[in-house]
C-alpha positions as CSV (number, residue, x, y, z in Angstrom):
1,X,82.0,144.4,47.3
2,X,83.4,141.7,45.3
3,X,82.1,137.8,46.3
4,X,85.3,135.4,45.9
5,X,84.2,132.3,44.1
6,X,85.2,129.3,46.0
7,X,85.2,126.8,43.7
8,X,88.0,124.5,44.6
9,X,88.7,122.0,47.4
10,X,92.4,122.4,48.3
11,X,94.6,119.3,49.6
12,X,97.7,119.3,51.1
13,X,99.7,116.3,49.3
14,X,103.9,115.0,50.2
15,X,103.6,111.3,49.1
16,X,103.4,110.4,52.7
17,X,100.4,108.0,53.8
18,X,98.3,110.3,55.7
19,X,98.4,113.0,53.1
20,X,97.7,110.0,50.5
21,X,94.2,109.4,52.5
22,X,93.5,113.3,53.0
23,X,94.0,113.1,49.1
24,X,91.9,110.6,48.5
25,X,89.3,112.5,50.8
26,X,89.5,115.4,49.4
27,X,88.8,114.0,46.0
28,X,85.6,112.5,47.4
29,X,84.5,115.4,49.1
30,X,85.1,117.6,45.6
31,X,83.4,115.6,43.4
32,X,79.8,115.8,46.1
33,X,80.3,119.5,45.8
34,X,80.9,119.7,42.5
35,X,83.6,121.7,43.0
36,X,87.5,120.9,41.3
37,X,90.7,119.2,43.2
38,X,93.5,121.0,43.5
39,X,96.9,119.4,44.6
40,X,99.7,121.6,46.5
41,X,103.0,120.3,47.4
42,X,105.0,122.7,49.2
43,X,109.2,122.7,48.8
44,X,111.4,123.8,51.4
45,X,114.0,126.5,50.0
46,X,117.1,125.1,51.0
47,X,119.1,127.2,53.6
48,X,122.7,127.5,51.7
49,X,125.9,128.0,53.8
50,X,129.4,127.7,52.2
51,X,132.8,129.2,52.6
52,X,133.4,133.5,51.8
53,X,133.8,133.9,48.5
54,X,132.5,130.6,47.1
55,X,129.3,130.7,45.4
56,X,126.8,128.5,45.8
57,X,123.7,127.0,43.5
58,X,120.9,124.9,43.6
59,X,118.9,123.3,40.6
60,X,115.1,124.1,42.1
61,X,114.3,122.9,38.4
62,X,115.1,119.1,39.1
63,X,113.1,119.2,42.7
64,X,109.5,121.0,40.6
65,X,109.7,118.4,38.4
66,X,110.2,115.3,40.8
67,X,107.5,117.3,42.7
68,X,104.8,117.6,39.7
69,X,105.7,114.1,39.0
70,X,104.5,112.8,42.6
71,X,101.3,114.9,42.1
72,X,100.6,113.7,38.7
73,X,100.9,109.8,39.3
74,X,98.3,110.2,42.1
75,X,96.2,112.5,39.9
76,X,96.2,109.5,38.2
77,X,95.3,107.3,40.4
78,X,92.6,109.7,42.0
79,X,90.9,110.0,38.1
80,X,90.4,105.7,38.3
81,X,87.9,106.7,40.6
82,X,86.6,109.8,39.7
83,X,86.7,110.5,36.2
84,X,84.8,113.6,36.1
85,X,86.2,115.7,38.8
86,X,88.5,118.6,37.6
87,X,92.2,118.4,39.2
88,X,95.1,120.8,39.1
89,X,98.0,120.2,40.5
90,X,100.4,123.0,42.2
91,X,103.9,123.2,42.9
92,X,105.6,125.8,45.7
93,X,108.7,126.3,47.1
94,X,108.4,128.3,50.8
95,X,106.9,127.4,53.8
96,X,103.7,124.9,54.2
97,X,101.7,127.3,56.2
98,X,102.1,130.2,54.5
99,X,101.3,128.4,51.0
100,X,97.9,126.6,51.9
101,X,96.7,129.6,54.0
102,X,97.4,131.8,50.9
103,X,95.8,128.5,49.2
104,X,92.5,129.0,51.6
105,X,91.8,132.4,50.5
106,X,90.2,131.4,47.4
107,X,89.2,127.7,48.5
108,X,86.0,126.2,49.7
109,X,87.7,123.4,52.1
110,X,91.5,122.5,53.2
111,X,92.5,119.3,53.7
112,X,94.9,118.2,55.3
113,X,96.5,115.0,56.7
114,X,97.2,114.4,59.9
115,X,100.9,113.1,59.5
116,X,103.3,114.1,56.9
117,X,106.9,114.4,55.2
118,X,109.3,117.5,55.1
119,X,106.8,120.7,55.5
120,X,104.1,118.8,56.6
121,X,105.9,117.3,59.7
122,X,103.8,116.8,62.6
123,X,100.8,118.5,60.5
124,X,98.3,118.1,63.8
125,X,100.7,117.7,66.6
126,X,102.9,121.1,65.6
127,X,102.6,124.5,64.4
128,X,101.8,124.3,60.1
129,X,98.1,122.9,61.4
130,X,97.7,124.5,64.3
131,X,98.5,127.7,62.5
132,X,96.2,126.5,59.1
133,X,93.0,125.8,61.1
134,X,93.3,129.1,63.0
135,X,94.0,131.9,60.3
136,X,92.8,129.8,57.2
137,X,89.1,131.8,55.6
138,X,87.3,128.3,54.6
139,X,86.9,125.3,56.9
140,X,89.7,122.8,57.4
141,X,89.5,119.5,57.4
142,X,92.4,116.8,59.1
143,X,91.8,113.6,58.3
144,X,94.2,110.4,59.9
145,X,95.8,107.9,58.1
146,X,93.8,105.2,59.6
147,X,90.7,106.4,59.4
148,X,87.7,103.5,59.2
149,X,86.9,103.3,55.8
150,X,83.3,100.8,56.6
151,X,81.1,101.3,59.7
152,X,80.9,104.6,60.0
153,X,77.7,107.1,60.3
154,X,76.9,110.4,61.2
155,X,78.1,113.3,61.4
156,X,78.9,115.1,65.0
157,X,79.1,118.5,66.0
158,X,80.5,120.2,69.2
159,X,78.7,122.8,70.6
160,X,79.0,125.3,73.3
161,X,76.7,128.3,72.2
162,X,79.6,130.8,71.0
163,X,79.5,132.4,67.8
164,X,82.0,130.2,66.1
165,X,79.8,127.1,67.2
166,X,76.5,128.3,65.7
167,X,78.9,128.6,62.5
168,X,80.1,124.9,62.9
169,X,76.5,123.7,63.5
170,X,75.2,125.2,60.0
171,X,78.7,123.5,58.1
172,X,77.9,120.3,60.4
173,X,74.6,120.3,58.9
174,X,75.7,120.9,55.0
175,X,77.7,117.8,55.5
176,X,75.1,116.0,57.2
177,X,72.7,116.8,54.3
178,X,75.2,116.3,51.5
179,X,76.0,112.5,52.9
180,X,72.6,112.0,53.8
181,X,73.3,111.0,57.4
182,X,71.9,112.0,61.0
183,X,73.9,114.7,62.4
184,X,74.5,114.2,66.4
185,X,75.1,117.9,68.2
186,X,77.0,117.4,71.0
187,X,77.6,119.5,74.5
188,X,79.8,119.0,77.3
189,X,79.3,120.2,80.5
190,X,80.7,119.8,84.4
191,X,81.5,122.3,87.5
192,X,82.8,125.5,86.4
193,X,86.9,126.2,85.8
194,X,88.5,128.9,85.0
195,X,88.8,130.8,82.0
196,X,91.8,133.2,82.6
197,X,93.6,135.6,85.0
198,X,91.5,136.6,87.7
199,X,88.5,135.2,86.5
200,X,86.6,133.8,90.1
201,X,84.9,130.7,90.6
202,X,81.6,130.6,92.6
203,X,82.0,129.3,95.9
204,X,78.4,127.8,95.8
205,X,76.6,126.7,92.4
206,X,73.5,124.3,91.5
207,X,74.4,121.2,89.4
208,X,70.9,121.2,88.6
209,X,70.8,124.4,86.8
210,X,74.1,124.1,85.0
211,X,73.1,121.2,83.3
212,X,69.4,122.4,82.3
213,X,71.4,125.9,81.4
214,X,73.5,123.3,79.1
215,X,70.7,121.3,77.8
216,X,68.7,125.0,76.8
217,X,72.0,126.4,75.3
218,X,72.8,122.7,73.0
219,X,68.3,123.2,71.7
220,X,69.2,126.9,71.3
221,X,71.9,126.0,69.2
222,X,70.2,123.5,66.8
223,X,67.0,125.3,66.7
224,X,65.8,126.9,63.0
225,X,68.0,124.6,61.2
226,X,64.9,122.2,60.7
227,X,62.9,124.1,57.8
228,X,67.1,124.4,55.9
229,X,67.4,121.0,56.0
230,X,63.9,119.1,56.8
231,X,65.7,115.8,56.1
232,X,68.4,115.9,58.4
233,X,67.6,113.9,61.8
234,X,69.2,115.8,64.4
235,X,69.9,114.2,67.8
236,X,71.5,116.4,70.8
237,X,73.6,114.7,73.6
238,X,74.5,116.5,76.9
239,X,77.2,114.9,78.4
240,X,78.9,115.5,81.7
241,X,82.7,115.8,81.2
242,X,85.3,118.0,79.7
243,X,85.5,118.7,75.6
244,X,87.7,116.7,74.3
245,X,87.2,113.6,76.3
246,X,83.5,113.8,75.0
247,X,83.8,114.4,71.7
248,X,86.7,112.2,70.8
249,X,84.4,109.4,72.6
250,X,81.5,110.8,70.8
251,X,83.0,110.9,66.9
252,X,84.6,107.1,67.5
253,X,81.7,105.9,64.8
254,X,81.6,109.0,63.0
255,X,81.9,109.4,59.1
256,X,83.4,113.6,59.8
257,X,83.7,115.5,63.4
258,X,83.3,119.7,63.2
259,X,84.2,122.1,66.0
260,X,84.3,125.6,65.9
261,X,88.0,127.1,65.3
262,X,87.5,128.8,69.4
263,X,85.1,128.6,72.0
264,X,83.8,130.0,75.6
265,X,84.7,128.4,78.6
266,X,86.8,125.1,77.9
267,X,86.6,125.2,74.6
268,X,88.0,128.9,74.5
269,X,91.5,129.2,72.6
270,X,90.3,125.8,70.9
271,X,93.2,124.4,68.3
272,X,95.9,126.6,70.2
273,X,95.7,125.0,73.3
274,X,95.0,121.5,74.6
275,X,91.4,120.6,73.7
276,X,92.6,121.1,69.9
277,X,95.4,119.9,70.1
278,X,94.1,116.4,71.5
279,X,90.7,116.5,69.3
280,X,92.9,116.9,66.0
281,X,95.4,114.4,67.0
282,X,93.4,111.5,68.6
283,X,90.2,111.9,66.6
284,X,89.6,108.7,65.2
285,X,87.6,110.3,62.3
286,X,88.8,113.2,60.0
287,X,88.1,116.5,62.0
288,X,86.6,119.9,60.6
289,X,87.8,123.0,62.1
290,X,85.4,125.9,61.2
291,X,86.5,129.7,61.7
């Protein structure tokens, strides 16, 4: 079986501010790895109408060009500050989506901001992110426009035991390694709810024992990474209260957040229904989605 090499950090860019500090991010994050940048802005075809039997035509040569000249004046900018990193610079015409998932397939990271012009509309709050972090084969990264740029530490991880989570805890700890920070793991808990059709709720249940259960499912979770990455000072918080409330409070200092791309229990169907959708859009740090 053939191992694709994932060599390239890939970064949604329009010109509009957010995707200018997801740019900017991205640069940042490609130069730690080592890996290259590459650029992709992503052009609308036109939907054409006119009268029968008139033809119509559109110059798509004038729209790449004003398109490759947008990516190379920030590659420009972007080399001021790092003047070794490797940056290409990609041109499409199609929908957002579709290009930066095909984009994924051979990327390390996505990134993404969380506001954006034409194709990136509404990146968090509508379907082209929603639809990225979901499907996308590498991790993906939203990052907001206003992020802090100064007092901010840590890296923080949700967890809830599932499969996807254990994968989000070993990225959450690259990161934490790779900035040399403290990674904080982070559970919710509170009564139980319900998970889908016909799924019963206990009439009775021990608050006690659902919170130890919690606390010995968040240690399970972070357990064996401490021989990987001896250096990484791990702290684990149990807090009562629903996902996104927690975490959102819990990332407010945060240099990067990282979920898993679904959960079990309230975090299940995570960045389809409302936990993602209010973690990617009111994070007040840029957001890792891993799948």
């Amino acid at each position: 079986m053939t191992t694709i090499a994932r060599t390239a950090v890939v970064v949604g860019y329009d010109g509009s501010p957010a995707s200018e500090t997801a740019a900017f991010w991205a640069a940042t994050e490609a130069a730690r790895l080592g890996a290259k940048l590459r650029l992709v802005h992503v052009l609308a075809l036109p939907i054409l109408s006119s009268p029968v039997g008139i033809a119509v035509t559109v110059e798509f040569e004038p729209l790449h060009h004003a398109a490759h000249q947008l990516l190379d004046k920030v590659s420009r900018r972007i080399r001021a500050e790092h003047r070794q990193l490797v940056i290409e610079v990609v041109v499409e015409f199609g929908a957002a989506a579709a290009a930066l998932l095909q984009e994924a397939t051979e990327a390390r990271l996505v990134v993404l901001g969380s506001r954006g012009l034409g194709e990136f509309r509404d990146l968090t709050a509508g379907s082209v992110s929603a639809h990225v972090a979901t499907h996308a084969t590498c991790p993906v990264v939203v990052v907001p426009p206003d992020r802090p740029s100064e007092d901010t530490d840590g890296v923080v991880v949700g967890v809830d035991g599932s499969e996807l989570s254990i994968d989000a805890v070993d990225f959450a700890f690259e990161q934490a390694q790779a900035r040399n920070t403290t990674l904080t793991a982070v559970m919710a808990w509170h009564d139980p709810v319900r998970t889908g059709p016909g799924d019963l709720l206990p009439l009775v249940y021990d608050l006690d024992a659902l919170q130890q259960e919690s606390a010995a499912l968040l240690a399970e979770s972070v357990a064996g990474h401490a021989e990987k990455y001896p250096d990484v000072v791990v702290r684990q918080e149990l807090v009562r209260g629903y996902p996104d409330d927690v975490l959102i409070d819990a990332s407010r200092s945060a240099e990067l957040l990282v979920v898993g791309s679904r959960g079990r229990g309230a975090f299940r169907g995570l960045l389809l229904g409302s936990t993602s959708r209010a973690l990617v859009h009111y994070a007040p740090c840029p957001i890792a989605v891993v799948r």
